[in-house]
N, C-alpha and C positions, 0 to 999 in steps of 0.2 A: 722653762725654755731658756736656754740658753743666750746672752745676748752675744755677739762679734764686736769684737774689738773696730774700728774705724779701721786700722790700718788690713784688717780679713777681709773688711768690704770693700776698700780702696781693690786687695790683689783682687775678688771676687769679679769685680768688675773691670779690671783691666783685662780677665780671661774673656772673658764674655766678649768685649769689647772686641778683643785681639779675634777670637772666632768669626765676629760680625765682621770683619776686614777683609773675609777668606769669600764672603757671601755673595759681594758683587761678580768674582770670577767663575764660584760656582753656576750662578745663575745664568753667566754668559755660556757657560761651556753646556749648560742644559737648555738653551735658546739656540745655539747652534747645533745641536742632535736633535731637537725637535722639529728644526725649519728642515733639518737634514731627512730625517724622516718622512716628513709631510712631502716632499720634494721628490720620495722614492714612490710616495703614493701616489701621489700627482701624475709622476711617469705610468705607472700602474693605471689608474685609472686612461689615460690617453692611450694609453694600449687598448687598455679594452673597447673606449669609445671607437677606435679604427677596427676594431672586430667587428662590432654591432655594424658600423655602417657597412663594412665590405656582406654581412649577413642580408643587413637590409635591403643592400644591392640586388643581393642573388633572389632574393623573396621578388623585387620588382621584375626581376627577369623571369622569373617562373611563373608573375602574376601576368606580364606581357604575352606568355607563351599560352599560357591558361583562356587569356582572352582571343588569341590567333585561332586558337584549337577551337571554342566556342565560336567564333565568326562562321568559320568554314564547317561545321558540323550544320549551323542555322541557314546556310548557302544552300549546303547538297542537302538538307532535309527540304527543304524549298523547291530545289530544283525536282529531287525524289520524287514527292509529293504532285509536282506537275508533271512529273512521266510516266507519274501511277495513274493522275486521270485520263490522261490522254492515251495511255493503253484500257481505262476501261472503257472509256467514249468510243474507242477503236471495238471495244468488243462488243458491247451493246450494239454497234453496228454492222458487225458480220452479224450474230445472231438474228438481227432485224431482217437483213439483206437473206440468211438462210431461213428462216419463214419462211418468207413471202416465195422466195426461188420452189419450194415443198411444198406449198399450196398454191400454185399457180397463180403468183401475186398477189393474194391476199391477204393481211396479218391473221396471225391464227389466235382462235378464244385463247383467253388464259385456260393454264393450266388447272387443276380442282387439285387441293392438297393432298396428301396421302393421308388415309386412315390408319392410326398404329392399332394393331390389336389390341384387345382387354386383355387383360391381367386376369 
């Protein structure tokens, strides 16, 4: 192996050195493209985060609508429900009423079931 003369190592490292001079401004100029970057992200993200909520808006509003529709579905099956017994209250009470009017006021026996034929 060859040894260098002092004055090879002296230029050697003055290249070197002369390099490492250029090193503070590269890193600046790749510190400000990276915060430059980060900062388009940044934008980016805060875009999207105003999409999500104007989404998450519309879901409240559809969830608000969902529960409106469900109130008033549980009202008129409610309501329903009390106009269905009260029309059968109402019928059981003709029926009663026409009895008795067909037997001369009296309730009539029950009825005997029907026999289905055999097979």
């Amino acid at each position: 192996m060859a040894t260098r003369t002092l004055e090879e190592r002296v230029t050697v490292l003055e290249e070197i050195v002369a390099g490492l001079q250029t090193l503070p401004g590269e890193l600046a100029a790749f510190r400000r493209e990276a915060n430059s970057r980060f900062e388009q992200i940044d934008a980016r993200f805060d875009q999207i985060d105003a999409r999500f909520e104007r989404v998450d808006a519309r879901f409240q509003q559809m969830d608000d609508r969902f529960s409106k529709v469900e109130r008033r579905i549980s009202e008129e099956s409610e309501q329903l429900y009390a106009r269905m017994r009260m029309l059968h209250e109402e019928l059981i009470n003709r029926i009663r009423i026409g009895r008795e009017e067909g037997d001369g006021g009296e309730p009539a026996a029950p009825r005997q079931p029907r026999r289905r034929p055999k097979r």
